[in-house]
C-alpha positions in Angstrom: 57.0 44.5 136.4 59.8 42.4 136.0 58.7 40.9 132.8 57.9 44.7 131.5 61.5 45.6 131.9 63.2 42.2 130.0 60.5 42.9 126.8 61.7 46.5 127.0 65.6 45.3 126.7 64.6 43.0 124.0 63.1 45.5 122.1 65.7 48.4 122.8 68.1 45.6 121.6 66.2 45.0 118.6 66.5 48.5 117.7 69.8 48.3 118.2 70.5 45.4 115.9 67.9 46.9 113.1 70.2 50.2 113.2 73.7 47.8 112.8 71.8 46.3 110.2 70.1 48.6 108.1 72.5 51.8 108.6 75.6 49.0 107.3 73.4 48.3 104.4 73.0 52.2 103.5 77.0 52.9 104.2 77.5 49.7 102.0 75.3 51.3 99.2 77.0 54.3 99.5 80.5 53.1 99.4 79.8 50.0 96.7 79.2 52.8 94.1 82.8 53.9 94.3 84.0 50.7 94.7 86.3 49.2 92.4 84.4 45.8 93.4 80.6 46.6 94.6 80.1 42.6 94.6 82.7 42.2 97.3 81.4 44.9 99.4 78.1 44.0 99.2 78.9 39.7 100.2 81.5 40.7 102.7 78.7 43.5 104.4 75.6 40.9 104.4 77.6 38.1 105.9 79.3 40.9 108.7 75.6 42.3 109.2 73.5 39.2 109.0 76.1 37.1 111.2 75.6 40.1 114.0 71.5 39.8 113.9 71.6 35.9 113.9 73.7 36.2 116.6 71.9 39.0 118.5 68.8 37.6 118.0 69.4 34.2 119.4 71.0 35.8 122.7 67.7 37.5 122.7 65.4 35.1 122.3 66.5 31.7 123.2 64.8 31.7 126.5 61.5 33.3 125.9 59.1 33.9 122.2 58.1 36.8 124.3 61.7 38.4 123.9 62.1 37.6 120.4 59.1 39.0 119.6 60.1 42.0 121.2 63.3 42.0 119.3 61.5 41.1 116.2 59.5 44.4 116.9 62.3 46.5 117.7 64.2 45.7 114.6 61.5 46.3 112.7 60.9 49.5 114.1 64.7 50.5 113.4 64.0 50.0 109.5 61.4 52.3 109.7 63.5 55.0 111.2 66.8 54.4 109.6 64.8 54.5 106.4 63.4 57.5 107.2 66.6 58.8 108.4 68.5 58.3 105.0 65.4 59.1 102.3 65.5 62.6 104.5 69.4 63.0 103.9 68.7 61.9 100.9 66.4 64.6 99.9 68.6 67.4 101.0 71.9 66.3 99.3 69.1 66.7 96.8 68.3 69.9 97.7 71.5 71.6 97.9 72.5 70.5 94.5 70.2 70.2 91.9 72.4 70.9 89.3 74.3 67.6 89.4 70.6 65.7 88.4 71.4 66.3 85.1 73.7 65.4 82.7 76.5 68.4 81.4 
C-alpha cells in the first residue's frame, strides 16, 4: 500500500509541474503579443518553466523509474487538461465578441 501512495504523490506532483508548465506557456502567449519584446518573454519563460520541471522531475524520480513514470504520466495528463482549459476560454472570449474576428 505503501508503494500505491508514493506513485500517487509522483503523479499528483506531475500534475502539478504540467500545470506550472503549460499554464506559464499560455500566460506567456498571452502576454508576448503585447509585448514590446515577445522574444524575451518567450526565452526568459522557457528557461523559468523548463528549469522548474528539470528540477521537479529529478526530485521525483531519482530514486525509483516507478516514480518518474508516474510523474511523466501526471504531467502529461496536466497538458491535456490545461489544454482543454484554455481552448474552452478560448471559445467563449470567442463567443462574447464576435465582432472583433473581423477587420473594421
Amino acid at each position: 500500500m505503501n508503494e500505491f501512495v508514493v506513485l500517487l504523490l509522483a503523479a499528483a506532483s506531475g500534475v502539478l509541474l504540467g500545470a506550472i508548465f503549460f499554464g506559464g506557456l499560455w500566460w506567456t502567449v498571452r502576454n508576448s503579443v503585447v509585448s514590446q519584446r515577445p522574444g524575451l518573454w518567450f526565452f526568459c519563460s522557457l528557461l523559468l518553466r523548463m528549469g522548474i520541471v528539470l528540477a521537479g522531475f529529478y526530485f521525483v524520480g531519482r530514486e525509483h523509474w516507478q516514480q518518474l513514470l508516474a510523474c511523466l504520466l501526471g504531467f502529461v495528463l496536466a497538458r491535456l487538461v490545461v489544454t482543454r482549459l484554455t481552448g474552452l476560454a478560448l471559445e467563449q472570449r470567442r463567443c462574447a465578441a464576435p465582432e472583433t474576428l473581423h477587420a473594421p
